[in-house]
C-alpha positions in Angstrom: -8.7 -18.2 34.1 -6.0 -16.3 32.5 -3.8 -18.0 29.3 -1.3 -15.6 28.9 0.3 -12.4 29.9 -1.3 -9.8 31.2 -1.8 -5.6 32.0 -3.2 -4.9 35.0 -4.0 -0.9 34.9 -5.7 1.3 37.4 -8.5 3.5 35.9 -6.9 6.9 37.5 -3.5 5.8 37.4 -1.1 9.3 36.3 1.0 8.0 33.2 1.1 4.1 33.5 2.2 4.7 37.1 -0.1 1.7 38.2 0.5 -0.7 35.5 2.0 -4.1 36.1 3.1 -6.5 33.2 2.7 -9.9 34.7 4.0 -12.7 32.2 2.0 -16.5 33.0 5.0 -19.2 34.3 7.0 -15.9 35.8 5.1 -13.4 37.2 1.8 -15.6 37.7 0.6 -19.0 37.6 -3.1 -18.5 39.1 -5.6 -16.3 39.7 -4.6 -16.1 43.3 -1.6 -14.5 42.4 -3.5 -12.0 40.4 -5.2 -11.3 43.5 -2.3 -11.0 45.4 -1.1 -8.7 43.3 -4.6 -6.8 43.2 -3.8 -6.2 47.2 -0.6 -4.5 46.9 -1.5 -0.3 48.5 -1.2 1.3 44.8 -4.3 -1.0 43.7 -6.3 -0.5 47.3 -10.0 1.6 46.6 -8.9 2.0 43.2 -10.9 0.4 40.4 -8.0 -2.1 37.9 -8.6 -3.6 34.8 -6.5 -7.0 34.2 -6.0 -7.2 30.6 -4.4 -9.7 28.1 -1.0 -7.9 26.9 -0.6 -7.9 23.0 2.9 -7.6 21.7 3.8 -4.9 18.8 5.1 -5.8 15.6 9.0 -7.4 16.3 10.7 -5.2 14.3 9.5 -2.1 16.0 9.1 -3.2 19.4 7.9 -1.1 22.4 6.2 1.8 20.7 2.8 3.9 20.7 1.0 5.8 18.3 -0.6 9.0 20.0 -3.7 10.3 18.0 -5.2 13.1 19.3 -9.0 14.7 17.8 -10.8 17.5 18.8 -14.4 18.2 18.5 -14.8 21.6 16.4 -17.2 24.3 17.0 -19.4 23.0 14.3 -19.8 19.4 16.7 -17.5 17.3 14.1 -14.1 16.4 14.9 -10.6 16.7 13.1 -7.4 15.0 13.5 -4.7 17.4 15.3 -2.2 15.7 15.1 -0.5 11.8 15.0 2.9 11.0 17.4 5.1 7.8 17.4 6.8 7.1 20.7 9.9 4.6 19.8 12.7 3.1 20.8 11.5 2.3 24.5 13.4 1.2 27.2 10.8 -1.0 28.9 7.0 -2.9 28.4 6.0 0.8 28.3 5.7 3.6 25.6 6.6 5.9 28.6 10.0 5.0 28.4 10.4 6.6 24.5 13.6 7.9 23.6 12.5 8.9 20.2 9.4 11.1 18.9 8.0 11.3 15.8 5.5 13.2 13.5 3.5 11.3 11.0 1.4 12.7 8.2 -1.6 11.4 8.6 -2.1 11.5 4.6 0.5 9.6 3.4 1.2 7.8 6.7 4.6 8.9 6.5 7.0 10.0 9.5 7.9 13.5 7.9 9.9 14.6 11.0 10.9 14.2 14.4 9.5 15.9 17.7 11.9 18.1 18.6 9.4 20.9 19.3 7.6 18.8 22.3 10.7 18.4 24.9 14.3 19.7 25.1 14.9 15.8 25.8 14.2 14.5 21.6 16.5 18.2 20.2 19.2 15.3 19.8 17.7 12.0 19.4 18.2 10.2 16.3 15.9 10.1 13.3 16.4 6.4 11.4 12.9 6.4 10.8 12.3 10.1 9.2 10.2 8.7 5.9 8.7 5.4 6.8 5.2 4.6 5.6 2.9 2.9 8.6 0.1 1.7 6.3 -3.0 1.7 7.9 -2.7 4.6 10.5 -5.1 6.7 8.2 -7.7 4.5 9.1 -6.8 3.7 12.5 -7.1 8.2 12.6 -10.7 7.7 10.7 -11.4 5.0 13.1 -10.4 7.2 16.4 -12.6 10.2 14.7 -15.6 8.3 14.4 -15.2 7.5 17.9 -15.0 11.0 19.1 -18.2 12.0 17.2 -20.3 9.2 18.7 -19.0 10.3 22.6 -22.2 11.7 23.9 -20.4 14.3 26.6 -20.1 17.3 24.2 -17.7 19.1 26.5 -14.8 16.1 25.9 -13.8 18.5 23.7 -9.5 16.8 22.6 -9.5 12.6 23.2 -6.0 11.5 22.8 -6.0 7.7 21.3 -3.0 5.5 22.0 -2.5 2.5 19.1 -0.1 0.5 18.7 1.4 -2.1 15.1 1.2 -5.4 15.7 2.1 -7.9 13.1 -1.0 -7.8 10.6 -2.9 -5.0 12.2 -3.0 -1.7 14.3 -4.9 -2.4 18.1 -6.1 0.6 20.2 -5.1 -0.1 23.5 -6.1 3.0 25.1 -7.8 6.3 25.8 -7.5 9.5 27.5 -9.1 13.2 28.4 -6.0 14.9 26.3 -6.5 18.8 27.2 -3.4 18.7 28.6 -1.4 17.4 25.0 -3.0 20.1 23.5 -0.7 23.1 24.2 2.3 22.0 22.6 1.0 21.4 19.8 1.1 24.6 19.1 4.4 24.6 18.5 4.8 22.0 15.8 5.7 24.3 13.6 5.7 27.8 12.6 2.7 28.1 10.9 0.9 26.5 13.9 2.0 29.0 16.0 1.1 31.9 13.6 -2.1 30.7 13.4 -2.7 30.4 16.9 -1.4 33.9 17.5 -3.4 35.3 14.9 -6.7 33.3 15.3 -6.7 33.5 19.2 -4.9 35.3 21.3 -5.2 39.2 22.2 -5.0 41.6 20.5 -5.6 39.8 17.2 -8.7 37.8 16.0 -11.9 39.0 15.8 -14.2 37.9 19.2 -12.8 35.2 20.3 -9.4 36.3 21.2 -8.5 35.4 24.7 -7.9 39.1 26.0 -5.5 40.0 29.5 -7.0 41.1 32.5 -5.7 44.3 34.2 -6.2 44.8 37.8 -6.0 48.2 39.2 
């Protein structure tokens, strides 16, 4: 029996679509009306995890922190970069208004994520130089992980953590090729490296060259 609010999420759901916050004495009150729930058409043939829903640290509410690793050429795995999504509308970190780089060094927010959507150019930085203690080793933690993940061609894991109160809690994981690209533009350098290292007609065999068709 469940003792407290929950998370139901569906294993192929596209960007929290599928998950439900129920909260016990409003949304539920028995495991029937789990069940209930669990028959609605989004959940039908689709395998759902019911889980207990931890709350974030008060002062920051709603939020997510989106580390992403990549397994190298030489089979270990890096850091590419660490997101804060903040300042969320609802019980999800899909409804950010704000983005934020952290160095993963100093576990500092050096700036804000302008580069990843038209939609954060404006937004306001309060937090530009706040320290998150503990997210270097919640990054060490999420790169061990990756190097024990037998499937070699899971090549970018993108690892979602949130702060609670006294510690940081992963609460989820995903294939992240797709987050991939835009980092590319985080900042200049990036991209210079990129064009340099990879893409036609620069680098030195293994430049991704243009195919002409007559």
């Amino acid at each position: 029996m469940c003792k407290g609010d929950i998370v139901i999420k569906i294993n192929d759901s596209y960007l929290g679509i599928g998950d439900a916050f129920m909260n016990l004495g409003k949304d539920y009150n028995t495991i029937d009306d789990i069940r209930n729930k669990l028959s609605e058409d989004i959940y039908k043939g689709r395998e759902a995890l019911v889980l207990e829903l931890v709350r974030p640290m008060k002062a920051l509410g709603v939020h997510s922190f989106d580390i992403i690793t990549m397994r190298t050429p030489d089979d270990d795995c890096k850091v590419i970069s660490i997101l804060l999504w903040t300042d969320c509308t609802t019980d999800s970190s899909h409804s950010t208004q704000a983005g934020y780089v952290l160095d993963v060094e100093t576990e500092t927010i050096v700036g804000a994520a302008s580069w990843y959507s038209a939609f954060f150019v404006n937004m306001k930085k309060p937090l530009i130089g706040a320290k998150f203690p503990g997210v270097k080793k919640a990054a060490e933690t999420a790169v061990a992980a990756h190097k024990n993940i037998k499937e070699k061609w899971l090549t970018v894991v993108g690892w979602d953590c949130m702060v609670m109160e006294d510690d940081i809690v992963f609460f989820e994981g995903n294939f992240a090729g797709a987050r991939t690209p835009r980092r590319l533009f985080m900042t200049l350098n990036n991209f210079a490296e990129f064009m340099f290292n990879y893409f036609w007609p620069f680098g030195e065999g293994n430049t991704i060259q243009p195919n002409y068709y007559t």
